[in-house]
N, C-alpha and C positions, 0 to 999 in steps of 0.2 A: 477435505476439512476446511480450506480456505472457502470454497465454495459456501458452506454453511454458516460460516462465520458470516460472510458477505449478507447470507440471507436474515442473518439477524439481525445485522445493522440496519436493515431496511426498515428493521418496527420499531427502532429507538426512536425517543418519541420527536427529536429534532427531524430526523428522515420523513417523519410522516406530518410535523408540521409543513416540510418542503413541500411535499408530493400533495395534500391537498390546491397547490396553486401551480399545478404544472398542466390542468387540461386534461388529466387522464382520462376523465370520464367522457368526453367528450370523442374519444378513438376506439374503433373497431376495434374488435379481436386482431384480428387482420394485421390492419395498421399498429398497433400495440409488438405483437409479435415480430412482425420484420424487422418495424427497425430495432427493434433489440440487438435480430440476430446482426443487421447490419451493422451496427454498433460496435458489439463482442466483436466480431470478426475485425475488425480494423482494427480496432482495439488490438486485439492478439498480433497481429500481424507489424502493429508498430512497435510494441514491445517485444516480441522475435528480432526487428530489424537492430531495435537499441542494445538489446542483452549481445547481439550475436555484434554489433558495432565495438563492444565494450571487450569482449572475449578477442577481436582481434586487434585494439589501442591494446592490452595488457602482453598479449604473444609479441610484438612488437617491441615492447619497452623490455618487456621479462622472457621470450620467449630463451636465451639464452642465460643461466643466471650466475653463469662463470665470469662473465663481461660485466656486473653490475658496479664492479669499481670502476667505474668508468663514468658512470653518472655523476653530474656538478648537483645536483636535487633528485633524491629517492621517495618518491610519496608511500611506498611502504614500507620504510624506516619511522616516517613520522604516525603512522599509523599504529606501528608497533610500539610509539614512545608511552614512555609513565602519561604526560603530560595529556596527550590525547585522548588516552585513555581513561585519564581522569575525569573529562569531558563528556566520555559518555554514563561515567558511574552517578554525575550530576543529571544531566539530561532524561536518561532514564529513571531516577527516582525522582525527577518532577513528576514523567510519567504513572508512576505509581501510585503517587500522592495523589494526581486527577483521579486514578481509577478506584482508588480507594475509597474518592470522596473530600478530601480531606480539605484540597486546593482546587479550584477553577480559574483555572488561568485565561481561558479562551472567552467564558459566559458565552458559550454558541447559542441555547436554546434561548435565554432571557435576548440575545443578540435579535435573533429569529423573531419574537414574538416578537419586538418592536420595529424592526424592518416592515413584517406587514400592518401590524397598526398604523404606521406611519403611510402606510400604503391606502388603506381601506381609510384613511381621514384625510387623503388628497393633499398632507404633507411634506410628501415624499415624490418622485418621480420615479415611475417602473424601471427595469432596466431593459437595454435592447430585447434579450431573451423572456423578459413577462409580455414584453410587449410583440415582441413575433408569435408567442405560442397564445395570446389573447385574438390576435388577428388573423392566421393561421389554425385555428382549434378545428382538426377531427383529421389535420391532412400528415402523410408519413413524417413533412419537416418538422412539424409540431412536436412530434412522438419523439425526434430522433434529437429535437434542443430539447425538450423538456428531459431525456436522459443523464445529456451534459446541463444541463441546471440540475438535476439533482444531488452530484457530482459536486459542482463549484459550491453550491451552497451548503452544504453539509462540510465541507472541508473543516473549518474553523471548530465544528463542535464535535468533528472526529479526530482531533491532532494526533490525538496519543495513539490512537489507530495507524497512522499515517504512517508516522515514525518508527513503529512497532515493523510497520511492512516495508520502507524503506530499507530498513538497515535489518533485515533478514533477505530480505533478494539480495544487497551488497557481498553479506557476509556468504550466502550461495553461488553466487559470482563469484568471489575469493577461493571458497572451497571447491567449486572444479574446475578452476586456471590452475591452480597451485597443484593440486592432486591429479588432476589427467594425465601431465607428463611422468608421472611417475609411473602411472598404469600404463599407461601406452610404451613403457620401457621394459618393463616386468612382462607384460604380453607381444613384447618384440612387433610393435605397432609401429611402422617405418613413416605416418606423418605423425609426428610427436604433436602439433597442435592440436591434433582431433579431441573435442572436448567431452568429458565423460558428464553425465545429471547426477553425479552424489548429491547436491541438495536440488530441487524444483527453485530454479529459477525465474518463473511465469507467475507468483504468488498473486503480481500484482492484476495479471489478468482473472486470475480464479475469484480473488474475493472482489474486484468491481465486478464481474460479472456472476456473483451469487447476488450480491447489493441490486444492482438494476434487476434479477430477475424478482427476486421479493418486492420491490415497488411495481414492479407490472404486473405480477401475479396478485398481489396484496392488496396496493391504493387501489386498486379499482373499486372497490369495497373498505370504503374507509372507515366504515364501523368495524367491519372484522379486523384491520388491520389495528385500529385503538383498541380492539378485547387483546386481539395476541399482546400488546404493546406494555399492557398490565399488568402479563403475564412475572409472576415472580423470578422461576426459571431460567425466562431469556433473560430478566434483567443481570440473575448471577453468571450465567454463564458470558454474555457479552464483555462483564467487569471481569470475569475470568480469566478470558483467552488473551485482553490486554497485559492484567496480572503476571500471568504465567511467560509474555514474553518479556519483558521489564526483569523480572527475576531473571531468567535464562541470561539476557545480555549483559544485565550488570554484573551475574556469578563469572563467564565470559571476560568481560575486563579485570573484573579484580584477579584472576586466575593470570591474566595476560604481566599484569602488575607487580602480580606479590611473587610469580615463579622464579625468576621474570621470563618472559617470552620476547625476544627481540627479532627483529626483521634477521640479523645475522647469525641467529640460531634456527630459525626459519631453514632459510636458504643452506646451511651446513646440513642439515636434517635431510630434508630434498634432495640434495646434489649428493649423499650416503648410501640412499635408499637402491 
């Protein structure tokens, strides 16, 4: 799912303002296709090292959570406060409001379109990356910055994307540090750290690399990729799958708010089970 998500965002029409200045056409199938995969593959493999870095700071801090009065600062106490919480019920209906339409908080594309203006009127100066993939055009390095420029420059006019996938890997991370031990007790699992996938964790790999593979399957045909871009469909469903997470995390906090859900009813919960 995240995959196809990724591959939508590739025809938004900011993504495809980027990708007509990254050289694309200028690279083999070839060259195209490797460094993708080399790419993805790093990619995955950095976010493996960080999720699985993250899974053992938390066994570390919490791996016992009878010892937690012991702690001078609990960051998931504060995470469980009204206060924070109420952080996110703002934060995510900013979110909402962008995808609704309503507010543009970022101006990515208008941003976009005047970065290259400013480019194409000798204004402006390139950045190192226009300028390696200008000097560089048709060779794997080309292929594999113009990836990572596709990437940094779209940031700004996908926030609420961002955010949406930031804080669902988080809260995946949360759910099976928290939950593994409990399984791993119930199944008479003698290393209690061994972590269970109740949510996918790797989100972030799936949708950059549905994103890059729709700019390398797509821009290379930049007219096909401005008819897909038109398309009514993908524009609902991209505004959608933001929608739909905005709703999920704010129902989420207020749930956390109004029950109330504290870190100390957490851990009572847990340690019953």
């Amino acid at each position: 799912m995240f995959f196809m998500i990724g591959v939508i965002l590739s025809i938004h029409p900011a993504s495809i303002i980027v990708g007509e200045h990254t050289q694309l056409s200028h690279l083999s199938r070839w060259t195209r296709w490797n460094g993708y995969l080399i790419f993805i593959l790093t990619l995955f493999i950095v976010d493996v090292l960080i999720t699985n870095g993250i899974y053992a700071a938390f066994y570390d801090v919490y791996g016992n959570l009878s010892s937690l009065s012991e702690l001078t600062f609990d960051p998931m106490a504060l995470f469980f406060s009204e206060s924070f919480q109420i952080g996110v019920v703002v934060v995510f209906a900013l979110v909402l409001l962008q995808a609704l339409g309503l507010v543009d908080l970022a101006h990515g594309e208008r941003n976009l379109s005047f970065h290259y203006d400013q480019l194409h009127q000798g204004k402006d100066q390139p950045s190192w990356m226009e300028r390696y993939m200008v000097h560089t055009k048709g060779t794997l390095g080309s292929g594999m910055v113009g990836l990572l420029y596709m990437l940094r420059m779209t940031m700004r006019t996908m926030w609420s994307y961002i955010i949406c996938l930031i804080w669902f890997k988080f809260i995946a991370i949360l759910t099976n540090v928290l939950l593994s031990p409990v399984i791993n007790r119930l199944m008479h699992v003698e290393l209690m750290t061994s972590t269970h996938i109740i949510l996918d964790p790797y989100v972030a790999t799936y949708l950059i690399a549905g994103f890059l593979w729709g700019y390398v399957a797509l821009h290379y045909d930049i007219d096909k990729a401005y008819n897909l871009a038109n398309s009514t469909v993908i524009a609902i469903i991209s505004r959608l799958t933001v929608i739909l997470g905005a709703v999920i995390f704010i129902g989420l906090a207020l749930a956390i708010i109004m029950v109330p859900v504290t870190w100390g009813v957490v851990v009572d919960t847990l340690t019953n089970l």
